[in-house]
C-alpha positions as a printed NumPy array, in Angstrom:
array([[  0.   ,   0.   ,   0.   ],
       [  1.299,   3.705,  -0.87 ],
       [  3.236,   5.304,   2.194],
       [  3.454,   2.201,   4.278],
       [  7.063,   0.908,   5.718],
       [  7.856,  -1.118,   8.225],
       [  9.815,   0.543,  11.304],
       [ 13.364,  -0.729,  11.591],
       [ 14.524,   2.088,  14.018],
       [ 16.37 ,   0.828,  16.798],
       [ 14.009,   0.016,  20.282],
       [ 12.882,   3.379,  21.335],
       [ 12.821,   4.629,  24.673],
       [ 10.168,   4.997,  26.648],
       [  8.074,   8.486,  24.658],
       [  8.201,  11.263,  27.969],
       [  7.075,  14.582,  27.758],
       [ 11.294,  15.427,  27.311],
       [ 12.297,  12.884,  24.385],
       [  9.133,  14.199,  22.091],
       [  9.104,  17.637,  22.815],
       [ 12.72 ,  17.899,  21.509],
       [ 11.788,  15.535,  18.98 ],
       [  9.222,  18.379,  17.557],
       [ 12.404,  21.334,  18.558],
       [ 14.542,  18.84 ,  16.118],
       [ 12.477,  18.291,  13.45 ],
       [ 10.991,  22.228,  13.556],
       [  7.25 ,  21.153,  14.332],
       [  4.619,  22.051,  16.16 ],
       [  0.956,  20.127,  16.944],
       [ -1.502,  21.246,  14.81 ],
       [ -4.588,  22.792,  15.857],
       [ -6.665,  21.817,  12.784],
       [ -5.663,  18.065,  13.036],
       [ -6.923,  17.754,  16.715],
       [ -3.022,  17.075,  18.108],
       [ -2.27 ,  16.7  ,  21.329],
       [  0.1  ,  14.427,  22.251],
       [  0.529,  11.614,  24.523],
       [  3.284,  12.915,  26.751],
       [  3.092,  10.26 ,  29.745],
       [  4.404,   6.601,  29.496],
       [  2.515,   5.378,  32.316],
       [ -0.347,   6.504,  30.719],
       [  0.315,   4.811,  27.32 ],
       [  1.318,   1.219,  29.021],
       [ -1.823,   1.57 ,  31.266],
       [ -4.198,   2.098,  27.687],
       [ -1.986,  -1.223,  26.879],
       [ -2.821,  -2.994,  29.867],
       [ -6.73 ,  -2.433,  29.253],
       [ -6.967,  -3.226,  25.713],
       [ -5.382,  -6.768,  26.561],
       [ -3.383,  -6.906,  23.691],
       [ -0.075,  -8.738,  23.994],
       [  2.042, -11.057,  21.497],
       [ -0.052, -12.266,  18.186],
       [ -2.18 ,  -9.485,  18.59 ],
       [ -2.844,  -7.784,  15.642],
       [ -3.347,  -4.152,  16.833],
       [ -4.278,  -0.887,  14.473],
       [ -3.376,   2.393,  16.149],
       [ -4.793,   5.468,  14.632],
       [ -3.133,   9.134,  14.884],
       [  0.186,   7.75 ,  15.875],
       [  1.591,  11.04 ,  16.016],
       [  5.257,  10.579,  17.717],
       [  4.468,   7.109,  18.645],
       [  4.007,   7.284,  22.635],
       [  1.487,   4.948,  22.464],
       [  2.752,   2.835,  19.39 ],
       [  5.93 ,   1.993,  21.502],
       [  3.964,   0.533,  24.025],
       [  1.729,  -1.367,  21.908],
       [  4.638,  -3.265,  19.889],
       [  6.501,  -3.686,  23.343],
       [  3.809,  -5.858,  24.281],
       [  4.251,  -7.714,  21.549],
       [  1.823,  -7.338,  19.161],
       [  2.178,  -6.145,  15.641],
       [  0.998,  -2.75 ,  15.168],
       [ -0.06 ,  -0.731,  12.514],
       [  0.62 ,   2.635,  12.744],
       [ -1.791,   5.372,  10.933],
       [ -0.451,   8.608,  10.749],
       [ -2.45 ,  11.736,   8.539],
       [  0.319,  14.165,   9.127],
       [  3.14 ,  13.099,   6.792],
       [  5.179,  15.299,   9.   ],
       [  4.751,  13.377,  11.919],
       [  4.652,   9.865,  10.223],
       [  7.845,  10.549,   8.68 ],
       [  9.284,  10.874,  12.302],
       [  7.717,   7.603,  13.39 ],
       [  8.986,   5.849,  10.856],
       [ 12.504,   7.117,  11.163],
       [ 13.375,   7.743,  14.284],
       [ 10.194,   6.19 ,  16.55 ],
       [  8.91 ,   3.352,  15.676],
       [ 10.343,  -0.532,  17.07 ],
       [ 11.35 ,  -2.951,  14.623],
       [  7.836,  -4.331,  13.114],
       [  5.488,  -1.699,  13.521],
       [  3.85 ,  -0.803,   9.905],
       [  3.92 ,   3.122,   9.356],
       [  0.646,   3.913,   7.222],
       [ -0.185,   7.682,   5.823],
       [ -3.494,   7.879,   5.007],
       [ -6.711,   9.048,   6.312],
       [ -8.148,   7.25 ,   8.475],
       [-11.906,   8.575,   7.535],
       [-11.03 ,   8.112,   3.918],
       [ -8.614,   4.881,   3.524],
       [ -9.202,   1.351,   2.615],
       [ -9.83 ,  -0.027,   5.344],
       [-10.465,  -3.249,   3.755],
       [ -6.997,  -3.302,   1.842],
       [ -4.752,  -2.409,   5.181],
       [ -6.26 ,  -4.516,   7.546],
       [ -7.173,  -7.757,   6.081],
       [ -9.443, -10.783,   8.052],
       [-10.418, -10.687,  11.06 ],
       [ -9.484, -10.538,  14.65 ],
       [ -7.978,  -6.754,  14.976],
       [ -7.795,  -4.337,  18.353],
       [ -8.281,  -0.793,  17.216],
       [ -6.449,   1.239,  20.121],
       [ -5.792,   4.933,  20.011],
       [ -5.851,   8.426,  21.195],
       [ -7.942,   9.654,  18.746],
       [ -8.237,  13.278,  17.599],
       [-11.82 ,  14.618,  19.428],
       [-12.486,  15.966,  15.969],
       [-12.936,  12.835,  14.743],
       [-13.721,  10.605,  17.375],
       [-17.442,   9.845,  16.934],
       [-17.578,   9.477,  13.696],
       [-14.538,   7.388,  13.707],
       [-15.575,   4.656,  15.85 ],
       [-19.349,   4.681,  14.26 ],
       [-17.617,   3.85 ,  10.753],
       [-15.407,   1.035,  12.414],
       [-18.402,  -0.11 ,  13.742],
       [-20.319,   0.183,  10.766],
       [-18.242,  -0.794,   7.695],
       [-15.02 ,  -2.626,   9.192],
       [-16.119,  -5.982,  10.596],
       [-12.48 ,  -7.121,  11.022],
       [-11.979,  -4.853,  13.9  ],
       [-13.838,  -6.828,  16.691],
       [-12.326,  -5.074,  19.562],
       [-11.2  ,  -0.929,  20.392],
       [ -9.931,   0.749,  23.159],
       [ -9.99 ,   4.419,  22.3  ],
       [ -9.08 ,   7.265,  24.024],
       [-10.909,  10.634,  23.49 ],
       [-12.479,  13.716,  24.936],
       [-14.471,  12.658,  28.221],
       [-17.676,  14.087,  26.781],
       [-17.399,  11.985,  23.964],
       [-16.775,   8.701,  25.808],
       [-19.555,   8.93 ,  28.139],
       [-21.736,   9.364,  25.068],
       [-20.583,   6.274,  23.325],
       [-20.941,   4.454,  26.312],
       [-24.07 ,   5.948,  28.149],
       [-26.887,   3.824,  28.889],
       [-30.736,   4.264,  28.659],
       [-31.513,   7.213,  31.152],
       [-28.406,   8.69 ,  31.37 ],
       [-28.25 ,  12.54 ,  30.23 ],
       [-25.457,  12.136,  27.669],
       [-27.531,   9.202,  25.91 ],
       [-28.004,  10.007,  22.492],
       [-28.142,   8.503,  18.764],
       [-24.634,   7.785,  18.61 ],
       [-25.51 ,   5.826,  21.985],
       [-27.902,   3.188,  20.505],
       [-25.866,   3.018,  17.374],
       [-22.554,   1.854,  19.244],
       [-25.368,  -0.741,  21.49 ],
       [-26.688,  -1.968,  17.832],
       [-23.211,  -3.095,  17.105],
       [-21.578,  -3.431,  20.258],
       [-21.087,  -3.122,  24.078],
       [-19.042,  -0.476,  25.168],
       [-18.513,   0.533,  28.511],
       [-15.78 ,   3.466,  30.234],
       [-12.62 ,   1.866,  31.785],
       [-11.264,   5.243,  32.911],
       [-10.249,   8.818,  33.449],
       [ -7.351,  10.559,  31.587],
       [ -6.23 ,  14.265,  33.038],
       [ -5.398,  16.861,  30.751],
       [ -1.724,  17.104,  32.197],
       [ -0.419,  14.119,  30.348],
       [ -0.649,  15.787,  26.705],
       [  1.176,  18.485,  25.069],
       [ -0.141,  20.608,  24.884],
       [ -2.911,  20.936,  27.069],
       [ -6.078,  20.119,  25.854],
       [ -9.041,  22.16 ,  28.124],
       [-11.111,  18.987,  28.785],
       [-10.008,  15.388,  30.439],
       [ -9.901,  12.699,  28.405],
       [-11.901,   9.119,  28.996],
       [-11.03 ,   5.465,  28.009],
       [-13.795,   3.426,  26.347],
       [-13.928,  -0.012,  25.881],
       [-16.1  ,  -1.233,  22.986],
       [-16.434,  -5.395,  22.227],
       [-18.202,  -6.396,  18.862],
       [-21.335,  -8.386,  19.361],
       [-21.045, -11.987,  17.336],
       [-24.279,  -9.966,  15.907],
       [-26.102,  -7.02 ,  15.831],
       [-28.643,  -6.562,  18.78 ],
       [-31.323,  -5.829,  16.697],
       [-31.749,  -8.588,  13.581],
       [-31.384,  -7.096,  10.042],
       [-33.477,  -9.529,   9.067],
       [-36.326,  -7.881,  10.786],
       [-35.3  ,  -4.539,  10.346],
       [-32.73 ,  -3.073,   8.318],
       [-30.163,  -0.547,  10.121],
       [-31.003,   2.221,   8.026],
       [-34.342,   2.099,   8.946],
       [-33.489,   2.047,  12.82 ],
       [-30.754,   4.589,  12.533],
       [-33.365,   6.874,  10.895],
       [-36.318,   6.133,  13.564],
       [-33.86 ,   6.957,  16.589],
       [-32.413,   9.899,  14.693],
       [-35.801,  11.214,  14.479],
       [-36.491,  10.845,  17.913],
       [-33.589,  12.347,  19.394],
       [-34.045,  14.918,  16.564],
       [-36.486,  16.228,  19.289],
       [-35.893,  14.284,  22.498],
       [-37.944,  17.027,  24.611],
       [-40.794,  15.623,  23.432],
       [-42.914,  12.903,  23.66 ],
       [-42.608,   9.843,  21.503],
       [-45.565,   9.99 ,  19.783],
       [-45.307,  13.865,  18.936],
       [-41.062,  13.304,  17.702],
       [-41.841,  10.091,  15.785],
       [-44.982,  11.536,  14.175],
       [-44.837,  10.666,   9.897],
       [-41.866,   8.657,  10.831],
       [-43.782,   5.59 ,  12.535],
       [-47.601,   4.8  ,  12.31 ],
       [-49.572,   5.623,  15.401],
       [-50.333,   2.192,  16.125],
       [-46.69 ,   0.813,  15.686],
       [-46.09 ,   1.836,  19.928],
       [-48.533,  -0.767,  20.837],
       [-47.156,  -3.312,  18.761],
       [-43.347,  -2.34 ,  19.981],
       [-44.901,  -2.61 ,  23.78 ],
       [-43.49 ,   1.076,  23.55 ],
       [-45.362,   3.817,  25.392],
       [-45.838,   6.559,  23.368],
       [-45.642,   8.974,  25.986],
       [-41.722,   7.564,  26.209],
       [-39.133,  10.217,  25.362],
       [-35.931,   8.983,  23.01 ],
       [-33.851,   8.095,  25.824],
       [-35.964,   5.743,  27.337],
       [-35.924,   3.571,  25.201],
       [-32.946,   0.981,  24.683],
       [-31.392,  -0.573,  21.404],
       [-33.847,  -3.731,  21.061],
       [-36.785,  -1.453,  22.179],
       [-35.789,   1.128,  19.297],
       [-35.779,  -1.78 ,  16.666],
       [-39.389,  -2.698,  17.866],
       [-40.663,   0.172,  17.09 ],
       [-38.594,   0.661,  13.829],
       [-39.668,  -2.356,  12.714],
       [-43.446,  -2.19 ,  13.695]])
């Protein structure tokens, strides 16, 4: 694949806030604003993320946003081969030269744009990374959606963020985004990250989610398709002050809440993944 390598640097030292800012002094860069960067500055940090996504040797691990490669260090000292998938050809040139272990796959591309297909073939791959919280959401909803090899992620991103991907019926934070990660998963938060261990300083802490691919979707396609849920629960939150029956109006016939053993006086976030693919498909 165009722009991949494989890193034969010598075994680098554990990535501290000292080794990668002169790293960026050396090389005459600085984290870009645009691209969501904010580095990984804390080793502990990076071998704890390790720890939780239980990867180890024969793991087949995709890291996305390398950047400098504090957490892709980690990752191949574990054991497990890692590819690396850097946007910033600034920054993946770095990895690849001067960062990355023996073994560890250097990728530029995009992660919202690439093959994913073509770079990570079969099955059985850990997705774990410090993603950009520009991209986060969306990110993990397209894994979810169009890359079935990746059965497993451990992501890091902006706390907000997490607890939505995670959140549970009830909660205050659960949203569309919430039932679409249940449809295809279970996710839940492993942990708190404090802003202090990036460079620079993002103004919000960071949060650890765990997501695990169900052996199948919660809801059956067969009995409705996920377009036709993801619109129904879009519509609902679309306007989740109101009642069911008032947000879901034209979207789902009147008598559809009875079938679902739905109360139409329910708001969106009652309502759980199998419960939204009742109604969906009544």
């Amino acid at each position: 694949m165009p722009g991949a390598t494989d890193g034969r640097g010598p075994e680098a030292e554990r990535l501290g806030r000292a080794r990668l800012t002169r790293l960026l002094e050396d090389h005459g860069l600085r984290p870009s604003r645009a691209l969501g960067q904010n580095f990984l500055v804390d080793p502990n940090t990076a071998e704890r993320i390790v720890r939780l996504a239980e990867v180890g040797p024969g793991a087949q691990v995709v890291e996305i946003g390398a950047g400098l490669g504090s957490l892709t260090t980690a990752l191949a000292a574990s054991g497990a081969a890692v590819t690396a998938v850097e946007l910033d050809r600034r920054l993946a040139s770095v990895l690849r030269e001067e960062v990355a272990p023996p073994g560890v796959r250097v990728v530029e591309a995009d992660a919202m744009r690439m093959d994913w297909a073509g770079l990570l073939p079969g099955r059985g791959w850990v997705l774990v990374a410090n993603l950009p919280y520009n991209v986060a959401t969306p990110l993990v909803v397209e894994v979810l959606e169009s890359v079935p090899g990746v059965e497993r992620m451990l992501v890091m991103v902006q706390r907000e963020a997490g607890e939505r991907l995670a959140a549970a019926p009830g909660s205050r934070v659960y949203g569309a985004v919430s039932v679409k990660v249940a449809y295809w998963a279970r996710a839940s938060l492993v942990g708190l990250v404090p802003a202090t261990v990036f460079l620079p300083r993002p103004r919000v802490e960071s949060a650890l989610v765990r997501i695990d691919r169900r052996p199948r979707p919660a809801v059956d396609p067969t009995v409705v398709g996920y377009d036709r849920l993801s619109a129904v629960v879009a519509a609902g939150f679309g306007r989740r002050r109101k009642m069911l029956r008032g947000a879901l109006a034209g979207v789902v016939a009147p008598e559809a809440f009875a079938a679902a053993g739905v109360e139409p006086t329910a708001r969106a976030e009652d309502l759980d993944v199998e419960a939204w693919g009742r109604l969906a498909a009544a």
